[in-house]
N, C-alpha and C positions, 0 to 999 in steps of 0.2 A: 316371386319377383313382382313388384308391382309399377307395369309400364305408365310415361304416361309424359310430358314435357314439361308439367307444370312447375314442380321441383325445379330441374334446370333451366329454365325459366329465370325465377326469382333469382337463383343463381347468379348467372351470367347478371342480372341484369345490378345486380349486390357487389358486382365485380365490373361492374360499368361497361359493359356489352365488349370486353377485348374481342371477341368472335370478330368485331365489327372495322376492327384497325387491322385484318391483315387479308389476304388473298385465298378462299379456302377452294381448294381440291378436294370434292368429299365420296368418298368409294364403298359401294356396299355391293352387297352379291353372298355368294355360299364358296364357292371357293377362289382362291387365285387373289381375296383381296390384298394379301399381309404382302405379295410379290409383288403389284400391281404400284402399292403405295411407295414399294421400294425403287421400283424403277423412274416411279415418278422424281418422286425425292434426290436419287443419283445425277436424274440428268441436270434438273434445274438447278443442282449445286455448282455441277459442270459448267454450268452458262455463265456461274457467279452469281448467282442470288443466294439469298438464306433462307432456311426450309430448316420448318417444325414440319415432324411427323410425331402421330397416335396411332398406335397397335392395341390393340388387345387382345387375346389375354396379354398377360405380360413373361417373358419366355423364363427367367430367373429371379427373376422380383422387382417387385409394381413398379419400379423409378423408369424399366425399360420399355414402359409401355411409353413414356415419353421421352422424344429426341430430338437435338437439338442440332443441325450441320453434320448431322450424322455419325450424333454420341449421344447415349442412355444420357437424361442430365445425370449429378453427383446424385449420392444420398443427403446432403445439406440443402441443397435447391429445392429437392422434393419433400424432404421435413417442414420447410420453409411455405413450400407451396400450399401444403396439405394443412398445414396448420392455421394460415391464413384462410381458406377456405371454409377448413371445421370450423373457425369462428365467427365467419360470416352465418353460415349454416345452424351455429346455436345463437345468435344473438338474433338473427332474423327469424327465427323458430322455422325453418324452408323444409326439414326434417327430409333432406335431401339422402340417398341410397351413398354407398361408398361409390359404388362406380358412377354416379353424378360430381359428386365430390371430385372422383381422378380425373372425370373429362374437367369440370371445372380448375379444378389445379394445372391440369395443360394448357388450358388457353392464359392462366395468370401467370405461368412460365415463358408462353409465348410469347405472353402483351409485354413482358419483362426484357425479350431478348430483339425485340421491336424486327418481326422477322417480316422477309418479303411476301413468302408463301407459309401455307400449310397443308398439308397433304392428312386429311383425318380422315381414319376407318371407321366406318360402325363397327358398335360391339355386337351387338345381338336385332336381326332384321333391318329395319331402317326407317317405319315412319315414327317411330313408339319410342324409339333408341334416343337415349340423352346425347348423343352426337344430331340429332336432329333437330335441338334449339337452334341453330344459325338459320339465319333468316336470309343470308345474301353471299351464297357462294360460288365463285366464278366459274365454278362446270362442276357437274357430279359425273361418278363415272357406275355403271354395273356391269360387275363382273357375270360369269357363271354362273347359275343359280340348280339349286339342286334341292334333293330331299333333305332338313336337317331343323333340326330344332320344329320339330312337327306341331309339339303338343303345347308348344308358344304362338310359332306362326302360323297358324293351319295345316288340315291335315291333305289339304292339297298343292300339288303344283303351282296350279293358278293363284291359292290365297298368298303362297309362299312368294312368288314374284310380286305380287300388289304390296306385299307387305317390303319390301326390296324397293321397290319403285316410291316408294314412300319420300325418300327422300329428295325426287325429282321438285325442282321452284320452277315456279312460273317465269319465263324469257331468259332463265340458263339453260344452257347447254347441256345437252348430259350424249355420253359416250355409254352404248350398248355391248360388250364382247357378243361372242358366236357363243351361241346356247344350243345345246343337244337337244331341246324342247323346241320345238313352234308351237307348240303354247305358250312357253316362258316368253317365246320372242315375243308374239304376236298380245301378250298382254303387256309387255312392258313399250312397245310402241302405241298400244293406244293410250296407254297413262301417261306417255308422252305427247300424242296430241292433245289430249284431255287437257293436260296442264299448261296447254301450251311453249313446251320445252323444244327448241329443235335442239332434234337427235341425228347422233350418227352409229348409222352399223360400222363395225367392224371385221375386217377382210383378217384372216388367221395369215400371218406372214409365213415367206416359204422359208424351208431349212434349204440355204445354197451346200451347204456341208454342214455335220454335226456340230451346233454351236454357232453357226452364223446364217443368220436369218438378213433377209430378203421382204422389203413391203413398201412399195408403191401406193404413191397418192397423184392425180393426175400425171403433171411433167415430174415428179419430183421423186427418186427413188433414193430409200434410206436401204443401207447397208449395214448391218452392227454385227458383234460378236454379246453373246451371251454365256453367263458361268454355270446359270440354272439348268438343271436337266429336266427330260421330259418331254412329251410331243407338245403337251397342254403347254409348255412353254412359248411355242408357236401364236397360240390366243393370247396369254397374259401379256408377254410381249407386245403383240400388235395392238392391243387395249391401250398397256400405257404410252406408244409412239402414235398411235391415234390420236391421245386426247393432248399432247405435247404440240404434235402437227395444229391442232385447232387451235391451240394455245396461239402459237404464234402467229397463226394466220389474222386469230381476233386482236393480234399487236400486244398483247400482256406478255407475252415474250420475245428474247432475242435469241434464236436458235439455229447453230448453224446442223450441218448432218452430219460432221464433223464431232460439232460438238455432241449432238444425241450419239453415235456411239459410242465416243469415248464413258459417256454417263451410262451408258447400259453396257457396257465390258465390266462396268468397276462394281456394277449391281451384287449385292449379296442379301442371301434370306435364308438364315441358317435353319436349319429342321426339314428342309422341303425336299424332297431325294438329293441329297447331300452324302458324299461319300467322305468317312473319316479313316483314315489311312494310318499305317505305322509309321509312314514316312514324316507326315507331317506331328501327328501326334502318337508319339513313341508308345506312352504308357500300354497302347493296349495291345501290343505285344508283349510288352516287359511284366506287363500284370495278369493280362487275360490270355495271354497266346492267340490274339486275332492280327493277322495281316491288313484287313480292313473290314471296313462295315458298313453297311446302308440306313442312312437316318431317315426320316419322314414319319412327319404327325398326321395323315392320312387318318382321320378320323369318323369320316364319312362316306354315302354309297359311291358319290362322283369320284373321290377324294383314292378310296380303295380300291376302284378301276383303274385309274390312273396308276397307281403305284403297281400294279398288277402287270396292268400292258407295259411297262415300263422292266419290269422283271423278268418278262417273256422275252423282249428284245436284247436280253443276256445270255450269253452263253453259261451254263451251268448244271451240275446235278441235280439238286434239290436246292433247298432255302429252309434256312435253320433260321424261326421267325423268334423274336421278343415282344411281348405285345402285353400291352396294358390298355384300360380304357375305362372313361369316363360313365360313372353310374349313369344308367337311363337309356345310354347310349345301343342298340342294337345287335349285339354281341354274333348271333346267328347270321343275320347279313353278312357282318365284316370278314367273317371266318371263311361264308360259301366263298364270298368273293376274294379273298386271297390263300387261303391254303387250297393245295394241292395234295392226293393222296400220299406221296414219299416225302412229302415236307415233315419237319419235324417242329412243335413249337412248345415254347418257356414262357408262360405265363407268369406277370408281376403285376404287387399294385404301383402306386406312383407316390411321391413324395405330396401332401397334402398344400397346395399352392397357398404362399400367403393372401392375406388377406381375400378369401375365397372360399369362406367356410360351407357353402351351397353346392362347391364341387368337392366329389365322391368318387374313391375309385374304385371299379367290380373287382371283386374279391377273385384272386387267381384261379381258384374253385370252378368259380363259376363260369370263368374263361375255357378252364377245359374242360366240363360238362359241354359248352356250343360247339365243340369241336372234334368229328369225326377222325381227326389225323392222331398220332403220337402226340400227347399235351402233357406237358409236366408243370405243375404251380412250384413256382419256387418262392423262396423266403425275400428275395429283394433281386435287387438288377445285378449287383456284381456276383450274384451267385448264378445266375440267369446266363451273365457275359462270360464265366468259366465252364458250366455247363456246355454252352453254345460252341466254343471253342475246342472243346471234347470232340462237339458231334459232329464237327465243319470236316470238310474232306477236302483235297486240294481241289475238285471242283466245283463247289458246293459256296453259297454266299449268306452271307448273315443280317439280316434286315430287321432291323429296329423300328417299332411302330405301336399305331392304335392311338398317340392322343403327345400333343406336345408339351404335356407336362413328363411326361417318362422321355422325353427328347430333353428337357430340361434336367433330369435328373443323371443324365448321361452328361451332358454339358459339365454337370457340377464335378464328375468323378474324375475329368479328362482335360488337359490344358487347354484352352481353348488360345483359334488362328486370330493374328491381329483382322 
């Protein structure tokens, strides 16, 4: 990969600075960003504004890394988009990356839909990230930050956060979550003084009962109900009602608490411990003989803890895991940290993501070579999902993981909820 702004750059600037016609919310960190953007995105639609959101990766193919009021755009917008773009890119010789290209095709879908906000993810770290051409956006937010992507962003903590904090501007705002690190903290507030950015920490909201969170700002306390699960829900949560709360206070919004719950009830971020059920989708009783099952792309160390404490606070036998994962990626970590000795796991690869020929998936092999428990490689996922269904006991739970491309490729086999 070769980082660097200059590409998008010339870009944007071939496409007449749209960045620059609309309100951006921009969020980077290691985990929690993809839920974070989500809850942003729900509320402010709530309020009646219009909201572009950028994910990446993209969860079933590339159009849905861009959305628009809270729909993938079509396949013809994005043909449209990207084609415009490829041409700007060969007639300006900008010899710009694909994923410069996709950012740039979002903000021409954006400048197109004349929207009020835009809530943009980085793809990969944050000062280096072709999400980091904008030059003027009205708060940045960091999530999480954790070990991941080492051998791009340092192989430390600390580079790890500088490189995160990257996309902190000068006299915005930017919104901090609760970091497991005081070092992560403690570097990302000084690169907010540095940059003269006022910053706000954020306080993790209480759980009043499972699913409904609790989080006070001076006289003012918000109440919401939330779909996500998870403790780490608590943080992402208060992140995006934190930086919502600033919103309004700097007057760029009109927000009642009213309104922010109802936008964070309606919140959805499919792939994140997400339980898919026979109830709601039959198939995989009718095809695999599962009652339900646990999704989550949990693809890293913070990422596999989470999913883990979150598995503990189950009542259950074992856990009958499916697990794919991306080449490069850590394989011996993922395994300490989530299998257990009675656990039993199905190793798969994953379906090879469009346009993303750089991602690779570890060879099932090699999955159960890192893996001290019962490992079996299987030939794909539905042989994987009958297998697994074999070995489930009525106590006993079935957990889908290691990388949201095999969360995608589950999606494609299965109806998916409006």
């Amino acid at each position: 990969m070769n980082f660097g702004l200059e590409r998008i750059q010339s870009l944007l600037e071939a496409l007449g600075r749209p960045d620059e016609r609309t309100q951006i919310v921009h969020v980077a960190g290691t985990n929690g960003k993809g839920s974070v953007c989500a809850y942003i995105s729900s509320v402010l639609r709530t309020c009646g504004y219009t909201v572009g959101r950028f994910n990446s990766p993209h969860l079933l193919e590339p159009r849905d890394s861009i959305n628009v009021n809270g729909q993938a755009i079509s396949q013809q917008m994005y043909d449209e988009a990207f084609s415009h773009v490829a041409l700007l890119n060969k007639t300006g010789a900008i010899g710009a990356s694909s994923f410069e290209c996709l950012v740039g095709a979002a903000f021409y879908v954006f400048d197109k839909a004349r929207l009020d906000f835009v809530v943009l993810e980085v793809g990969l770290g944050g000062l280096l990230d072709a999400t980091n051409a904008i030059r003027h956006p009205v708060m940045t937010v960091i999530t999480a930050i954790g070990m991941d992507h080492a051998h791009i962003l340092g192989h430390t903590i600390e580079e790890i956060a500088t490189a995160k904090a990257g996309i902190m501007k000068s006299g915005c705002p930017v919104v901090i979550a609760p970091q497991d690190s005081e070092t992560v903290l403690k570097t990302l507030v000084e690169h907010a003084k540095t940059t003269d950015s006022p910053y706000q920490l954020v306080q993790p909201a209480q759980f009043i009962t499972p699913g409904l969170c609790k989080l006070e700002f001076d006289q003012l306390k918000y109440t919401y109900g939330i779909r996500l699960c998870g403790d780490y829900q608590r943080m992402n949560s208060a992140t995006a009602v934190t930086a919502l709360d600033w919103l309004c206070r700097l007057g760029l919004i009109q927000m009642t608490p009213e309104q922010l719950a109802a936008g964070m009830k309606d919140t959805r971020w499919p792939g994140r411990l997400e339980w898919i059920t026979s109830k709601e989708n039959p198939l995989i009783m009718e095809k695999y003989g599962l009652d339900k099952i646990l999704v989550d792309g949990a693809h890293n160390a913070p990422a596999t803890m989470a999913l883990r404490k979150y598995i503990d606070s189950l009542k259950k036998e074992k856990v009958i895991w499916i697990i794919a994962a991306t080449a490069g990626k850590d394989i011996h970590d993922m395994m300490d940290g989530l299998i257990e000795p009675n656990d039993i796991v199905f190793a798969v690869n994953f379906t090879q993501p469009a346009g993303m020929p750089w991602i690779q998936s570890t060879e099932p092999s090699e999955i159960a070579k890192a893996n001290k428990s019962k490992t079996v490689a299987c030939l794909g996922l539905e042989e994987a999902l009958e297998k697994a269904a074999s070995a489930c006991g009525n106590e006993d739970i079935v957990v889908l993981c290691g990388s949201l491309y095999l969360v995608a490729d589950l999606y494609r086999i299965l109806p998916q909820k409006n």
